[in-house]
Each structure stands twice: as structure tokens, then as C-alpha cells.
ZAVOMI-780788 format. One record per residue (C-alpha): x, y, z; residue in one letter; residue number from 1. Coordinates in steps of 0.05 Angstrom, whole numbers, padded with zeros to 5 digits. Layout:
BEGIN
R X Y Z A NUM
...
//
This chain:
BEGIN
R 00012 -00430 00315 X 1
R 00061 -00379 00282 X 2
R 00038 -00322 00236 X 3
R 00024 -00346 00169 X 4
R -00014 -00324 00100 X 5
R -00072 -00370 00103 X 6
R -00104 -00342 00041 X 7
R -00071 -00310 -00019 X 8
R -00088 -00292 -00100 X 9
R -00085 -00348 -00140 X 10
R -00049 -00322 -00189 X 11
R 00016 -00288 -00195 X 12
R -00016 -00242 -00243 X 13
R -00071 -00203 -00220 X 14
R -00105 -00148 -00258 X 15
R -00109 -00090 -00201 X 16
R -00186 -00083 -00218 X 17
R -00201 -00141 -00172 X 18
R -00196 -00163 -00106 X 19
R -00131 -00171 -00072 X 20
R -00144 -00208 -00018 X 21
R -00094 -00230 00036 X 22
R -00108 -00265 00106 X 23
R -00059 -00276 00146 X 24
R -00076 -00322 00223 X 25
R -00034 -00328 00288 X 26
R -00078 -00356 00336 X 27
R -00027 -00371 00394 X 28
R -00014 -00294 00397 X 29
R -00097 -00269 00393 X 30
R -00105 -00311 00455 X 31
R -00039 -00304 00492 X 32
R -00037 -00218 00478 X 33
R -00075 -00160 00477 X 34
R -00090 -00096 00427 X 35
R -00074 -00148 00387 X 36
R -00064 -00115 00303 X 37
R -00040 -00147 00240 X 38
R 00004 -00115 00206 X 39
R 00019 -00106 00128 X 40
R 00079 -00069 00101 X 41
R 00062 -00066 00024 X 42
R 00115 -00055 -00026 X 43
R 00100 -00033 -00091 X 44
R 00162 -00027 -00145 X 45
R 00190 -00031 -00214 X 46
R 00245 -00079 -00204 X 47
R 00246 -00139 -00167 X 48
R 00232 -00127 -00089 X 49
R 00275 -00150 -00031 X 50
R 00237 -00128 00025 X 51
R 00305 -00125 00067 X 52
R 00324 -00062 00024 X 53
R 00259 -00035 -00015 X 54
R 00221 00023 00017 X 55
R 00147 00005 00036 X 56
R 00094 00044 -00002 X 57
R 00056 00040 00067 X 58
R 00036 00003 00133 X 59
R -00027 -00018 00150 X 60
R -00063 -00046 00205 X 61
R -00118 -00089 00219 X 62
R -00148 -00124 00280 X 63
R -00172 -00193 00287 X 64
R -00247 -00218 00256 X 65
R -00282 -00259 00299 X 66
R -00244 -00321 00284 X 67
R -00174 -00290 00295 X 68
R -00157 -00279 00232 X 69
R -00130 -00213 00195 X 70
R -00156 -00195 00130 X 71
R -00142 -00147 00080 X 72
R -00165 -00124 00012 X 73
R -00104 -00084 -00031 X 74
R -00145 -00071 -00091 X 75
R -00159 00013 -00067 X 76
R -00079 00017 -00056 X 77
R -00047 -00025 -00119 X 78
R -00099 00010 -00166 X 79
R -00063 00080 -00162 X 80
R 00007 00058 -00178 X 81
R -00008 00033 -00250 X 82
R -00040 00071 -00307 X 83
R -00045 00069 -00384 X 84
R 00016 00087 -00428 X 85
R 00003 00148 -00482 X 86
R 00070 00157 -00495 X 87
R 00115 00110 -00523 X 88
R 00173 00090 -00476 X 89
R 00236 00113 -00494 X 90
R 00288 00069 -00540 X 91
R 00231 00061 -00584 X 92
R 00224 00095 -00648 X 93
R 00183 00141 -00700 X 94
R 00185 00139 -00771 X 95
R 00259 00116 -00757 X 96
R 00274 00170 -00706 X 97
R 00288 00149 -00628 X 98
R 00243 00159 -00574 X 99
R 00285 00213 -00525 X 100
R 00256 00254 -00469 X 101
R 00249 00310 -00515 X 102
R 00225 00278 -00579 X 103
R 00170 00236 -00555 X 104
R 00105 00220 -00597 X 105
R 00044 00181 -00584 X 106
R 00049 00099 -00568 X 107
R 00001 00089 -00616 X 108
R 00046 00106 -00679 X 109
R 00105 00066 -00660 X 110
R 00143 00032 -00714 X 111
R 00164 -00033 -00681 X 112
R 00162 -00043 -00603 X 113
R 00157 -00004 -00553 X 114
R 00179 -00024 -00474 X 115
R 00115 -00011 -00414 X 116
R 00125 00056 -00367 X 117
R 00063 00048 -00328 X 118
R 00027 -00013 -00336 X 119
R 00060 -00058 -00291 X 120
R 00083 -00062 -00225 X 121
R 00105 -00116 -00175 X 122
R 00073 -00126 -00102 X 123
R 00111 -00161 -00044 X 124
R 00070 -00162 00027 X 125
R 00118 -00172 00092 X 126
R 00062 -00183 00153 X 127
R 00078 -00180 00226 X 128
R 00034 -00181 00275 X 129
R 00035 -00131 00343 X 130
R 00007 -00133 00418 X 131
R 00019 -00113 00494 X 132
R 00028 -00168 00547 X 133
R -00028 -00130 00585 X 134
R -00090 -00090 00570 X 135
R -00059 -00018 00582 X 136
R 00015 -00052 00571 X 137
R 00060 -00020 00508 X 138
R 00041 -00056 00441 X 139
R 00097 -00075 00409 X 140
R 00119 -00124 00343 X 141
R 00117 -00198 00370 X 142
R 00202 -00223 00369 X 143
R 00204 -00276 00306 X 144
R 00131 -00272 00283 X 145
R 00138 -00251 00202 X 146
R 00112 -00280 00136 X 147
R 00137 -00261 00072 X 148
R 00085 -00260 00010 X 149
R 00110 -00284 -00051 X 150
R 00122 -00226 -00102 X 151
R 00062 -00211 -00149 X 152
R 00061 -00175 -00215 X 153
R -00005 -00129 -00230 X 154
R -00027 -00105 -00297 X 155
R -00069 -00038 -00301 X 156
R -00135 -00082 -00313 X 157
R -00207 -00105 -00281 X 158
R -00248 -00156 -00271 X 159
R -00321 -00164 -00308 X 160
R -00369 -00199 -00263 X 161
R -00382 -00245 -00315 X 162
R -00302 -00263 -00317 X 163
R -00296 -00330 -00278 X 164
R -00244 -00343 -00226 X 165
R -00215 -00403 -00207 X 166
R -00215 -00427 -00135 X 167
R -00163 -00476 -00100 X 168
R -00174 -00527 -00047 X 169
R -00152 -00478 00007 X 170
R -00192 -00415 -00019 X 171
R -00148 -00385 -00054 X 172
R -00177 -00346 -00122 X 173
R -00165 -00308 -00179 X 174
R -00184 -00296 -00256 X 175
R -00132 -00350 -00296 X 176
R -00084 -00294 -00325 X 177
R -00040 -00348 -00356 X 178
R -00080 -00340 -00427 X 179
R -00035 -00281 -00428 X 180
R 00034 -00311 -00417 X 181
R 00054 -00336 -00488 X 182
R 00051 -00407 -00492 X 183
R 00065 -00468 -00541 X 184
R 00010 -00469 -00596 X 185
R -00037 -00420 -00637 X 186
R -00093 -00419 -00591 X 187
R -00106 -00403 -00519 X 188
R -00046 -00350 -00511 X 189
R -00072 -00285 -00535 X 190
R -00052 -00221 -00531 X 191
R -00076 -00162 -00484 X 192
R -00148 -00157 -00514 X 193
R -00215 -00176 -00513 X 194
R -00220 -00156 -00587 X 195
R -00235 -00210 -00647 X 196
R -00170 -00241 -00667 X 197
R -00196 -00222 -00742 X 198
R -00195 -00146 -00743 X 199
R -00206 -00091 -00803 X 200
R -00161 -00020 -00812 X 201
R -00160 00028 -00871 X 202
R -00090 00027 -00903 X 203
R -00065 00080 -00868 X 204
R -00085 00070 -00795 X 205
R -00036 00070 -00732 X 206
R -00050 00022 -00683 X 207
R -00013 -00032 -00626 X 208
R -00027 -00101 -00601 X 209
R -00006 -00108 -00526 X 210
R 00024 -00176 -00495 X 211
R 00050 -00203 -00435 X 212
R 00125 -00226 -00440 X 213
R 00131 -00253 -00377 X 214
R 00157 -00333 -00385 X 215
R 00102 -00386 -00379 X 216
R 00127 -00427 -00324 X 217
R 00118 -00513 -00335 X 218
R 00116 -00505 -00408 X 219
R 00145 -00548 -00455 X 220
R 00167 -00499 -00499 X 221
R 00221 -00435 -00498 X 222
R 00164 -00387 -00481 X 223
R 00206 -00325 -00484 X 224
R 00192 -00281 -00548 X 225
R 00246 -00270 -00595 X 226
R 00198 -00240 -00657 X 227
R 00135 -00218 -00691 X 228
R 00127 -00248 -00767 X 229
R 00077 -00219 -00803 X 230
R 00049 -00245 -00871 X 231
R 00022 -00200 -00926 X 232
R -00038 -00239 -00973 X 233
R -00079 -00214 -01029 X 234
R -00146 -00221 -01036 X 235
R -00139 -00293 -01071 X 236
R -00093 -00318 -01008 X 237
R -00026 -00321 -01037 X 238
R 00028 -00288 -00999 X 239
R 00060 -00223 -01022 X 240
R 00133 -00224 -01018 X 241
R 00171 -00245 -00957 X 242
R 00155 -00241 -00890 X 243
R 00166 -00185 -00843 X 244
R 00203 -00200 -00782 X 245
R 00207 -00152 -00726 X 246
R 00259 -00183 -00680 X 247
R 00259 -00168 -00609 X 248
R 00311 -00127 -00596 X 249
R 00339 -00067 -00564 X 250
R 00353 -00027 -00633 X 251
R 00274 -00040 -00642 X 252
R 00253 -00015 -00571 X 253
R 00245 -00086 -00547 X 254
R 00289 -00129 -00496 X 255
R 00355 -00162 -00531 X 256
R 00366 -00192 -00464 X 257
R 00293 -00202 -00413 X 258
R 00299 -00194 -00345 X 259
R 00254 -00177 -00286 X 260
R 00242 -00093 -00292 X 261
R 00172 -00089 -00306 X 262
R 00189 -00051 -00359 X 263
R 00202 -00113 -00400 X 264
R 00140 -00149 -00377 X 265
R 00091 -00113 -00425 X 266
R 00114 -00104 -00491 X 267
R 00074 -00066 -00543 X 268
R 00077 -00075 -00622 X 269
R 00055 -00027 -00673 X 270
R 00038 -00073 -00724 X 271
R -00019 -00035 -00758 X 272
R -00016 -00009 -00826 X 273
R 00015 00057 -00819 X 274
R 00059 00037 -00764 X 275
R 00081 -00007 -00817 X 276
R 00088 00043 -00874 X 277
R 00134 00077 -00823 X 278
R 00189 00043 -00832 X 279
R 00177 -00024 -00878 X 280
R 00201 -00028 -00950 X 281
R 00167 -00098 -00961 X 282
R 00103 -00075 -00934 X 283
R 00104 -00010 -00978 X 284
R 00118 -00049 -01037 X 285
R 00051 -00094 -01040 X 286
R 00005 -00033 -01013 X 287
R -00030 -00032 -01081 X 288
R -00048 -00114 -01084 X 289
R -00056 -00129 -01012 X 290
R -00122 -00155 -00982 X 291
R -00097 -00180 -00905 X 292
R -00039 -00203 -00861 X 293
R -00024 -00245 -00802 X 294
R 00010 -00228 -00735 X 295
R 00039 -00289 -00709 X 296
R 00091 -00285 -00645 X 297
R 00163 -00340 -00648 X 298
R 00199 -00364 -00598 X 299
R 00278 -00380 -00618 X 300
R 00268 -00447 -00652 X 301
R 00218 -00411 -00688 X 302
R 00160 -00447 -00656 X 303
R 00081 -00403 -00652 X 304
R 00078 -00384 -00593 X 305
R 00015 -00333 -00588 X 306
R -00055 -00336 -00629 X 307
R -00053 -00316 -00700 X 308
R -00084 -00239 -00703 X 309
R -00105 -00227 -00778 X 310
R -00111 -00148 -00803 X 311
R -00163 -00147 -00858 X 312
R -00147 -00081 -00901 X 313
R -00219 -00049 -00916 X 314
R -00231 -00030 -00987 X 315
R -00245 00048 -01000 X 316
R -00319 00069 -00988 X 317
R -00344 00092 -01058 X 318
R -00392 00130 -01026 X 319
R -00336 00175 -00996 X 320
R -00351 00172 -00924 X 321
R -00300 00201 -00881 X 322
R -00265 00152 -00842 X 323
R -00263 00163 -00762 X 324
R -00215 00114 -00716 X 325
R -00233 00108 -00643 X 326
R -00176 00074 -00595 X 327
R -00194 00063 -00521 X 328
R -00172 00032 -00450 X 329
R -00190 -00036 -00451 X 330
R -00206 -00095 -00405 X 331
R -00126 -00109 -00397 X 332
R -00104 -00038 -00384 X 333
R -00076 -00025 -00457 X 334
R -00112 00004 -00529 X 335
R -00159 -00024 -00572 X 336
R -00184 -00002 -00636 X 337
R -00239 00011 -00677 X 338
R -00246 00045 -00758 X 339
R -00319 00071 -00767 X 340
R -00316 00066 -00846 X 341
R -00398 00089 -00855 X 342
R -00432 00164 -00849 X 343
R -00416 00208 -00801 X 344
R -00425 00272 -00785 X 345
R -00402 00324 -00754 X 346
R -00440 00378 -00708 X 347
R -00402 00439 -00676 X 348
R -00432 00478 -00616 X 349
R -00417 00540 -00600 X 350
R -00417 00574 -00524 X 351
R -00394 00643 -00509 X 352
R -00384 00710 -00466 X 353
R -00425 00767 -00490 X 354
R -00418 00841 -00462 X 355
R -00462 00901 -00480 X 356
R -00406 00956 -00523 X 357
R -00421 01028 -00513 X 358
R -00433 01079 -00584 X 359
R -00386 01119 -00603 X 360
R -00322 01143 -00576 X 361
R -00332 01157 -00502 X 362
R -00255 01170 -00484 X 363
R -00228 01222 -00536 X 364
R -00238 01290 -00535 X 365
R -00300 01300 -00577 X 366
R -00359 01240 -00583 X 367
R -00356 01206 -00656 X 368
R -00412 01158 -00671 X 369
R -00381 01098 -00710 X 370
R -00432 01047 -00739 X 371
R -00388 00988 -00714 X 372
R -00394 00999 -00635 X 373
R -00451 00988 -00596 X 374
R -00497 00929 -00576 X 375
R -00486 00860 -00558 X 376
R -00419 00836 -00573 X 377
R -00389 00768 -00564 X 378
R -00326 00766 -00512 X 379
R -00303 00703 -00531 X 380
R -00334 00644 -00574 X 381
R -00321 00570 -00548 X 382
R -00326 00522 -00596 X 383
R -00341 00438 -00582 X 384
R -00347 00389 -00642 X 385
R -00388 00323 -00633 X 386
R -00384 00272 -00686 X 387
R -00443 00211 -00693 X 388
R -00404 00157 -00734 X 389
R -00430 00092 -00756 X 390
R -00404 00023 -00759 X 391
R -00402 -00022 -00823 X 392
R -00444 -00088 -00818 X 393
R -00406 -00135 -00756 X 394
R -00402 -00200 -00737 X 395
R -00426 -00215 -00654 X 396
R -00352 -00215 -00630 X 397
R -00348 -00150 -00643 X 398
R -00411 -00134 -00620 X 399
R -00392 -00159 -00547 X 400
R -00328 -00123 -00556 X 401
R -00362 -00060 -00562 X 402
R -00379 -00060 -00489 X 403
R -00308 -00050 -00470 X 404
R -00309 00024 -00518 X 405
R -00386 00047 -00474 X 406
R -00347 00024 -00410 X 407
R -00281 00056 -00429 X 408
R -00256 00120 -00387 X 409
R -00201 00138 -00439 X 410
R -00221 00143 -00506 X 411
R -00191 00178 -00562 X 412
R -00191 00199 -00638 X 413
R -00137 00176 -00684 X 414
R -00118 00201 -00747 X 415
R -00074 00167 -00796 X 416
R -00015 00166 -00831 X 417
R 00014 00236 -00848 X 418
R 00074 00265 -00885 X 419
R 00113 00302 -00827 X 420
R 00149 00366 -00838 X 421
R 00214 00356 -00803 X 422
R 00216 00366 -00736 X 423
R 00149 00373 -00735 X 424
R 00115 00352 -00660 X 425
R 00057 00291 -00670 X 426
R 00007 00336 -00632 X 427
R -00041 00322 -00678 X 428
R -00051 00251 -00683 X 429
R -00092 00240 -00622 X 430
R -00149 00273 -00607 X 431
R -00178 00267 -00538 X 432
R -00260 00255 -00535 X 433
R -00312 00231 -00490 X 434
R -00369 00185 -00512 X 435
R -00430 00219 -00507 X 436
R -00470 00151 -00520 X 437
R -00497 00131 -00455 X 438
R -00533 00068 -00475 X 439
R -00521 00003 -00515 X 440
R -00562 -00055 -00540 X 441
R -00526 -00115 -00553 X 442
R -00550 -00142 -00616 X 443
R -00555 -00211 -00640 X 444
R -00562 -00251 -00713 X 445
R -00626 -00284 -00689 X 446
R -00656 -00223 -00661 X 447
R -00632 -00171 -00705 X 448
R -00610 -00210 -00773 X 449
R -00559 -00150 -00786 X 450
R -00520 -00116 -00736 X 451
R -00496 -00041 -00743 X 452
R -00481 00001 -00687 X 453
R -00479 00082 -00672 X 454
R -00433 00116 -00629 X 455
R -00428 00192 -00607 X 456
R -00369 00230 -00583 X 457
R -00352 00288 -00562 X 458
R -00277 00329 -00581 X 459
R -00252 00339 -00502 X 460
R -00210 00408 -00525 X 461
R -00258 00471 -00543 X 462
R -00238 00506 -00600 X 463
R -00224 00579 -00563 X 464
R -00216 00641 -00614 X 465
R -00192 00709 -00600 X 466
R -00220 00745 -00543 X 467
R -00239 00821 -00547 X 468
//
């Protein structure tokens, strides 16, 4: 029996929160050599991998269970090569201005599209296997004994026990990732969230939708994106002037032509309302009347090829609560969102160095009492803001949803839309902060009749004055 991968993922695309698991059997070499090791030689890249040319991340080694077989588990290694994008890529724009290494600004506030840096990479396994024709003999690789894994792509995401995973006939399992690759129809290809596909945002929130551009192999459809429409409505239903396109293209940080960089496998679309005042005329122009849009995704014969995402606008609080906007990691590796339209408040803490000041002048010729020295003075004065903010009546989607923000280890504050000086940096868009709320009931209509929710967070930065 040659080396061969008797056990792979299921799925091409694997969130790298799971478990990777590869086994690999040669039978004929366990019993015929000794020190017998399997051996994996795991390369992890941004383009497509031919393992005759690409460097290996790493080799590793494992020796034979109890039924000859090797088996690994990649999920420790894969899970430090992606990570969540802040930063929009460049060839992407702001406010009209491109992305460049210099002039960079946060992904969230992204007019149109903006490519992946970090959330996706590709894995491609070459195993051998190794042994000595004796038990103190030289181990060495075994001549012609080599199996090539096909070439996987991983997203920056995890697995929820309660996510179910699909299992072939031969053992092979994984979590059905193809919801994500955009298919033929309004339902059952969704974007990069766990979020309601109805959402709410204040008029002048920033904000992207994530999604997987990678084609949908077997469909009967073009699968391949080639643009966003997006639908403005008033609050009796009837459109407001034409439809915004947002064409995927190069000139609007997207991909003119796709092709396998991983860069292009992930595209994300600011497609909020400010990212939309940014640069829209159309959208601008019905501000005043407009209730919600719709988000829908085309393929070139203009055929829906994602879910439909509606953006409800909310209506200004008369009671003139201050608006806070949460984003966070999600499930999927990418940012969801969150406007806490009800009371909050603000609390701010302060933490400092004191030092006891001598009286007087002690290093001048003659002593002068002055009524300002002496005592207990402060050295420095740290200051940390917490905020408590409150949620508007929701629905149970979004009650489940709220898991994700408890769970999430990035988590940030995000104001809105500003009037830039020019050249001004976007420093002060995103806040970072750390949810202080360490518990969460999930409520229910038949247990709790109306659901409201209260989160805590804390501002990550200390305020730090002058020190004396």
C-alpha cells in the first residue's frame, strides 16, 4: 500500500477556528521499516502554491497510532497566519482619495470596495513518510512515497459547537462553507455574517458587509461578482431615484479582472450610510425622504446572486440620547455592527501618581515660604472612560447575534460621519474598547415579552495629562 491521505477537510474552505485534520496511511512501509515518522511539509501562502517552488512554512513529524496511521491536527499552525483587516487595503479609496501606504484610513469608512490583506490564506500539505531498514540503521525519506493535498483556502474564522458539520462516507468533515460562495438566487448565499439580513444605522454611520468572491463551482449560474445595486425607499416603499451601482472594479478597489491572490477572495463593501455620503450624489440627494435600502449582489447578466441585506435608517431619538456604534470580530473573521440609539452614560475614572512636595524654596539662597508648595501632589493623573449604553427594543435574531459582540476579542467604537480638514489623519474614528460585560442572558418573546439589552465598555487608551 503506498502513502496516501486517507482523511481530509471536507471542504475547500475551512474557517482556521476548527479542526484541520489530515491522516495520511502507508501500511507496507510501518511493517517493512523502522523509526518509522510521517511527515508533513505545510505551505501556507498568498498566491496559488506549487509545492515544487513555494517555501514550506514548516515540517512536522509524527509517528504511527496504533493502527499505522499518521495523524495531524493544523488548526494551532494555520490560526497565526490570518488575522482581521483594520486598515483598508490599498487601491481603495476615502472620501474620493486613494488608499497609499502613507494615506491609509480605517476599513470601516471605505467608500466602495476594498481588496482582503489578512484574512485569507491558502494551505497545500506535501506528506512523505521516513524510516531506517534497521533499528539503529539511518532514517531516511522512503524513494517514491509522496501525496500531494489538494490546495485549501482558510478564512480568519471558528467554529461554534452548535455549528453542524457535514460528514462523508469516508470520514471526511467540515462546517458547509459554500453558504458563503455567491450563488444563483436570493437566499442561502449570504455574506460574511451571522447578523440579521434586516439591519438599522443612524444616517451617518460607517460600516462594511464582508463576502466571499471565490466562484461557486457546479452552479448554474456566472457566480463571479461584477456589482453591488443598492435601492433607496421611503417610508411608504417607493423607490427614491435610481439605483446605485457600485461596479466591481479596480478604480473602486475591487478586481476588474479575478484571479487566484487571496487578496481577491474576500472583498469588503462599505455600503453603510456614511460610506455612502462619501462619495454618492444620488444617495445625498434623498437623505431628507429616505426610510431604507437594499444591498443586493449581480452577476454579469445581471442575475441575484447573494441574499438581499436591507439597511433600515433609524429615526432621530427625540429624547436626545447620544448615539454610540460598536463594530466587532465576528464568527467569519470580518466586522459587524451595532448603533445603541437609547441612554447611555458615560463614567470616567481616574488613577494617578502622587508624591509628598516640600514648603518653600529649599534650593535658593534664602528659604521663602510660598502657599502653593507643600503636601500631597498628584505626579500624573490617568484617566479611563467607561460607557453603559442601551439597546432599542430587538427582535430574537438579533438577540442570538449578540453573542458574537460578549464573545468578540476585538471590539471597537465608531464614530460617524465628519467634515475632514484636509489632510487631516482619520485617527479619530475608531476608538479601541474592551467589553466590560461579562455575562449575557439570552432573552426570548415568550419568556421576556420585550427584549432590551445592556452592554458596558471600557475606552482601551487612558487619557494621560501633563506630568509634574
Amino acid at each position: 500500500m503506498a502513502l496516501a491521505i486517507t482523511q481530509h477537510p471536507l471542504y475547500t474552505l475551512n474557517p482556521v477556528g476548527q479542526e484541520v485534520i489530515f491522516t495520511v496511511s502507508d501500511l507496507t512501509t510501518v511493517g517493512a521499516k523502522f523509526n518509522v515518522k510521517y511527515v508533513a511539509e505545510v505551505h501556507i501562502s498568498t498566491v496559488d502554491i506549487d509545492l515544487n517552488t513555494s517555501v514550506a512554512i514548516g515540517t512536522f513529524k509524527t509517528t504511527p497510532n496504533n493502527t499505522g496511521a499518521g495523524m495531524y491536527d493544523f488548526r494551532p499552525i494555520v490560526e497565526s497566519f490570518v488575522s482581521p483587516d483594520n486598515l483598508a487595503a490599498l487601491g481603495s479609496s476615502y472620501k474620493g482619495a486613494a488608499t497609499t501606504a502613507i494615506k491609509t484610513h480605517p476599513l470601516h469608512l471605505v467608500d466602495k470596495y476594498s481588496l482582503n490583506d489578512n484574512v485569507v490564506r491558502y494551505l497545500k500539505i506535501r506528506f512523505t513518510i521516513e524510516g531506517s531498514t534497521t533499528a539503529t540503521g539511518t532514517v531516511a525519506p522512503i524513494s517514491g512515497e509522496e501525496e500531494d493535498s489538494v490546495q485549501y483556502t482558510l478564512i480568519n474564522g471558528y467554529l461554534k459547537y452548535t455549528d453542524v458539520q457535514d460528514r462523508d462516507a469516508t470520514g471526511n468533515f467540515g462546517f458547509n462553507t459554500e453558504i458563503f460562495q455567491l450563488g444563483g438566487g436570493a437566499t442561502g448565499n449570504q455574506l460574511l455574517t451571522n447578523a440579521p439580513t434586516t439591519q438599522y444605522a443612524n444616517i451617518n454611520d460607517y460600516g462594511t458587509l464582508s463576502f466571499m468572491t471565490t466562484p461557486k463551482t457546479g452552479d448554474v449560474v456566472d457566480t463571479t461578482l461584477d456589482y453591488f445595486k443598492i435601492k433607496l425607499y421611503d417610508d411608504s416603499g417607493a423607490q427614491l431615484g435610481t439605483n446605485i451601482t457600485i461596479d466591481n472594479l479596480d478604480a473602486n478597489g475591487g478586481n476588474t479582472t479575478w484571479n487566484l491572490d487571496t487578496k481577491n477572495q474576500l472583498l469588503h463593501l462599505g455600503c453603510f450610510p456614511a460610506n455612502l455620503k462619501n462619495w454618492s450624489s444620488i444617495f445625498l440627494a434623498h437623505t431628507t425622504n429616505l426610510s431604507f435600502y437594499r444591498v443586493e449582489a449581480f452577476n454579469s447578466t445581471n442575475f441575484l446572486i447573494s441574499d438581499i441585506y436591507t439597511i433600515n435608517i433609524n429615526c432621530p431619538t427625540l429624547k436626545g440620547y447620544e448615539p454610540i456604534r460598536l463594530t466587532w470580530l465576528n464568527q467569519w473573521g470580518v466586522w459587524d455592527y451595532y448603533t445603541f440609539t437609547m441612554k447611555s452614560t458615560k463614567t470616567i475614572s481616574t488613577k494617578g501618581s502622587t508624591y509628598q512636595q516640600l514648603a518653600g524654596t529649599w534650593n535658593e539662597s534664602i528659604y521663602s515660604p510660598s502657599g502653593y508648595r507643600g503636601g500631597k501632589k498628584a505626579f500624573r493623573v490617568n484617566a479611563t472612560e467607561k460607557i453603559v449604553m442601551n439597546t432599542d427594543f430587538v427582535n430574537e435574531s438579533e438577540s442570538e447575534w449578540f453573542e458574537e459582540l460578549i464573545n468578540s476579542p476585538e471590539v471597537y467604537i465608531l464614530e460617524g460621519f465628519q467634515v475632514d480638514a484636509t489632510l487631516a489623519s482619520p485617527n479619530t474614528y475608531v476608538t479601541p474598547a474592551r467589553l466590560t460585560t461579562s455575562s449575557y442572558t439570552k432573552k426570548t418573546v415568550a419568556n421576556d415579552k420585550l427584549m432590551q439589552y445592556t452592554f458596558e465598555v471600557e475606552k482601551s487608551k487612558t487619557l494621560r495629562t501633563q506630568s509634574v
